[in-house]
C-alpha positions, 0 to 999 in steps of 0.5 A: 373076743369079748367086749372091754366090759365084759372083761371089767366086770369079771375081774371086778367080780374075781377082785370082789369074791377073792377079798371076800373069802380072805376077810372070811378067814377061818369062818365057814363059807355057804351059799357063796353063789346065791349071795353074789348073784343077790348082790349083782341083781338089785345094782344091775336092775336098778341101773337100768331102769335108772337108765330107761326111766323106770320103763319096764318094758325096756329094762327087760329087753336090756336085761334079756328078761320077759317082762314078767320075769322082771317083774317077780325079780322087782318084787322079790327085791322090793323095789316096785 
């Protein structure tokens, strides 16, 4: 059985690509995947570090990340 929250986030997502591929209509849709993954990304590590008061060792552990793997994903997004 998955935690409540699991299953809010998925359906939030579902909710989220569905009204994005309707909005699309007849336009051509491409790289759907990495979009919603830059989407989620930036918010998700944000909140947390938000939540460990930037401490970035915390943040990867919470995250399930090395901290280097962290700190790539920090620079790709510009947000050290």
């Amino acid at each position: 059985m998955q935690p409540r929250t699991e299953k809010s986030l998925a359906r939030s997502v579902e909710g989220a690509v569905k009204e994005y591929l309707h909005t699309m209509d007849d336009q051509q849709v491409t790289d759907l995947y990495e979009l919603v993954l830059t989407e989620v990304e930036v918010p998700l590590i944000t909140c947390v570090l938000q939540f460990t008061n930037n401490n970035q060792s915390q943040t990867a552990s919470i995250l399930g990340l090395n901290r280097g793997t962290l700190r790539k994903k920090l620079r790709k997004y510009g947000l050290l």
